[in-house]
C-alpha positions in Angstrom: 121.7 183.2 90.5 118.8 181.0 91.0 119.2 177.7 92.6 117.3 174.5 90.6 116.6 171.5 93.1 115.6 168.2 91.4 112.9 167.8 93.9 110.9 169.9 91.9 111.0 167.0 89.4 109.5 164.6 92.3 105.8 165.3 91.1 106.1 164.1 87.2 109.2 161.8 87.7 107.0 159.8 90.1 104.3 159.2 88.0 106.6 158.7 84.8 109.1 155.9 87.2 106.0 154.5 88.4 104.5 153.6 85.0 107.6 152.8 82.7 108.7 150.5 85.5 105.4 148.8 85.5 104.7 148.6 82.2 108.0 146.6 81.4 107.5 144.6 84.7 103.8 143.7 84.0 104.1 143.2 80.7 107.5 141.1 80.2 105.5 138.9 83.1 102.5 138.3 81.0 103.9 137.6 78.2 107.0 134.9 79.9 103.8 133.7 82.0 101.6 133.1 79.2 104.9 131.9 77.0 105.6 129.2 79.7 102.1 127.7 79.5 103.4 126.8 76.2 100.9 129.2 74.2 101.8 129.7 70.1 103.7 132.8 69.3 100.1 134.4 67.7 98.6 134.0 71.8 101.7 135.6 73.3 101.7 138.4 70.4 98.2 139.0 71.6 98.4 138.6 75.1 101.1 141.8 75.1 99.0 144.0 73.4 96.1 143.1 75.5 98.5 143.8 78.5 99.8 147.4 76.9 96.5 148.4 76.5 94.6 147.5 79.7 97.6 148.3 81.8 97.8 151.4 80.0 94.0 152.6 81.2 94.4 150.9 84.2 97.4 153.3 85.4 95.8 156.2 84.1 92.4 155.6 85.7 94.1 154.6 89.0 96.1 157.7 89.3 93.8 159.8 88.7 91.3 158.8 91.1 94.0 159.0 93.8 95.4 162.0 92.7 92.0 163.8 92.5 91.3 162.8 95.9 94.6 164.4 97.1 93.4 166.8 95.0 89.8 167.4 96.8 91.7 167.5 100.5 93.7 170.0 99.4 90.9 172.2 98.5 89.0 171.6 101.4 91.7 172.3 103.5 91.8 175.3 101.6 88.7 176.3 101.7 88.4 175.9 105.5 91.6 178.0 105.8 90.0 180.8 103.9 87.3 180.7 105.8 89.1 181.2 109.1 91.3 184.1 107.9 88.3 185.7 107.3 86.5 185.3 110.3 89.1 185.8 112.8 92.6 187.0 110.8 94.1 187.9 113.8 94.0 184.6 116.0 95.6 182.8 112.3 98.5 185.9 112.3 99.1 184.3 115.8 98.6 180.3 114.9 101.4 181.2 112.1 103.9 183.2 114.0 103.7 180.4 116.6 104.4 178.3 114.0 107.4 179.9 113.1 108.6 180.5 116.9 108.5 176.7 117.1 111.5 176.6 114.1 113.5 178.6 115.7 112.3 182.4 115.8 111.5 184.5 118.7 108.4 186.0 119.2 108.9 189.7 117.8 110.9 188.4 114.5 108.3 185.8 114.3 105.6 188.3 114.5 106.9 190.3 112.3 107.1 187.3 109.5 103.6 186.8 110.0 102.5 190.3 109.4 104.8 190.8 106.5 103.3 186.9 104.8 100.0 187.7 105.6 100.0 191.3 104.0 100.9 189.9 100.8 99.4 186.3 100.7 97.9 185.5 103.7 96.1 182.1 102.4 99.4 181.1 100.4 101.2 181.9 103.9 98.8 179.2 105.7 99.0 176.7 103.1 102.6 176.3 102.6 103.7 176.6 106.8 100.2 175.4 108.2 98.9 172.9 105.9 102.1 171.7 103.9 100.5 172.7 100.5 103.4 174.3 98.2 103.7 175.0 94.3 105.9 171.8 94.2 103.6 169.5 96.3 100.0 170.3 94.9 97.8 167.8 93.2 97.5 167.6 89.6 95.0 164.9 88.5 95.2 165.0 84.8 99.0 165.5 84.9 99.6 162.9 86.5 97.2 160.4 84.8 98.6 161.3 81.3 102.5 160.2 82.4 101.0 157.6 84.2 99.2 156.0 81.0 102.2 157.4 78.4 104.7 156.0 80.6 103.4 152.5 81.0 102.6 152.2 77.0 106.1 153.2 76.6 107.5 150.3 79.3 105.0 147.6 78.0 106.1 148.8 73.7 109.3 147.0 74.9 108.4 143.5 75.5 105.5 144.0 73.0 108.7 144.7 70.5 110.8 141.5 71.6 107.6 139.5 71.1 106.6 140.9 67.9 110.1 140.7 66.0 111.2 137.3 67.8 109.2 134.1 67.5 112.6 131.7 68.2 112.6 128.9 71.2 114.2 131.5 73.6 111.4 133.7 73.9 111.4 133.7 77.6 114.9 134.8 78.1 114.6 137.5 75.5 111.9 139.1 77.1 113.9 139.3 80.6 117.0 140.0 79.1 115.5 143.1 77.3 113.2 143.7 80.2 115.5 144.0 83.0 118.6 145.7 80.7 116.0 148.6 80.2 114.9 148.4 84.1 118.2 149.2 84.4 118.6 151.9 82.7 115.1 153.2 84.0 116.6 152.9 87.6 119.6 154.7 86.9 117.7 157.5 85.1 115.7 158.4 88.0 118.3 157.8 90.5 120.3 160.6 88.3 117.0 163.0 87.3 115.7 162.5 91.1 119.6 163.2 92.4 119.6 159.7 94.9 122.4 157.3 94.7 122.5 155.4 91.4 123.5 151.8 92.4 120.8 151.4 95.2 118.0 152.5 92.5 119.0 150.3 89.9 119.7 147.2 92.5 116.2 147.6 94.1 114.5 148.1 90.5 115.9 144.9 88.6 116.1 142.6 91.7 112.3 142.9 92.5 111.3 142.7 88.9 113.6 140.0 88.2 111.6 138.0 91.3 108.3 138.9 89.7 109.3 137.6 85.9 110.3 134.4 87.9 106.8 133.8 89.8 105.1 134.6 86.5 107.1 131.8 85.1 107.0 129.0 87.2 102.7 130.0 87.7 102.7 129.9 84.1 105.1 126.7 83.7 102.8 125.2 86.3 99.9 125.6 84.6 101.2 125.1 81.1 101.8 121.1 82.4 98.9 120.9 83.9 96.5 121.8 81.1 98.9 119.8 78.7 
């Protein structure tokens, strides 16, 4: 039977983690920020759009720049290992069976290995035990950029919701209420999808967002007396 490991989810569970948990986090800030400055309801309304949006390209763009340039290594790398397999295969049958002699193999099994990898794949061989490069593991620009931006508009659509159907005196609190109950629930999802410990994932998410709503606030709150 086939064994499935969940870190073969690590690639798009990232991306998607990283950009649900952002767009709640920035966007529940900016809009409690901008609410404490005492703006009208219309201002905050906008201002979370504005952040679902931006944030929205912003993730996408950011990811993949640096995923492309993972991306780019990975090929070079590749390129340059290609190169040396076929100028000299037999000193990189040698690099790889040392490679496997140093986890645990002696030299004639180790050998043997080599020789068996590199008759089938030789490059694959030197790019998963040389270089680290795996099926799970390779850069995928466009992938990732796409959960990146989807993710975050899907985070941010929830205190873009609160704002939109609430215009009441406890604004604020509805936002963080909303914003951290759903943190939760993102933690505990990718503790469970990613196979970790649930309580550490959900502690760590909701604790530092909780402390970034809070700074938002009192910047906000600051400000809102100032210009008033």
């Amino acid at each position: 039977m086939k064994e499935i490991h969940k870190i073969k989810n690590i690639g798009w569970l990232r991306a998607a983690v990283l950009g649900a948990n952002d767009g709640i986090v920035s966007t529940a800030s900016l809009v409690i920020g901008v609410a404490a400055a005492h703006a009208t309801h219309e201002g905050v309304l906008v201002a979370a759009i504005a952040g679902l949006v931006s944030g929205s390209m912003s993730m996408a763009t950011g990811e993949y720049v640096s995923v492309s340039s993972q991306s780019d290594t990975e090929s070079a790398a590749l390129n340059e290992e290609r190169t040396e397999l076929a100028n000299d295969a037999d000193a990189e049958r040698r690099e790889l069976a040392a490679i496997y002699v140093r986890r645990g193999l002696d030299l004639t099994l180790a050998r043997q290995v080599a020789d068996k990898l590199m008759s089938r794949d030789a490059l694959g061989a030197h790019a998963r035990d040389e270089l680290g490069i795996s099926e799970i593991t390779t850069a995928r620009p466009l992938q990732a950029a796409l959960a990146s931006a989807l993710s975050f508009a899907t985070g941010a659509a929830l205190p873009l919701a609160v704002v939109a159907l609430y215009a009441g005196p406890q604004l604020v609190a509805a936002v963080a209420v909303a914003a951290l109950v759903a943190l939760s629930v993102l933690g505990a999802l990718a503790a469970l999808t990613g196979g970790a410990k649930l309580l550490p994932g959900v502690v760590r998410v909701t604790f530092w967002s909780a402390l970034a709503m809070a700074v938002t606030y009192g910047i906000g709150a600051i400000f809102g007396t100032v210009g008033a």
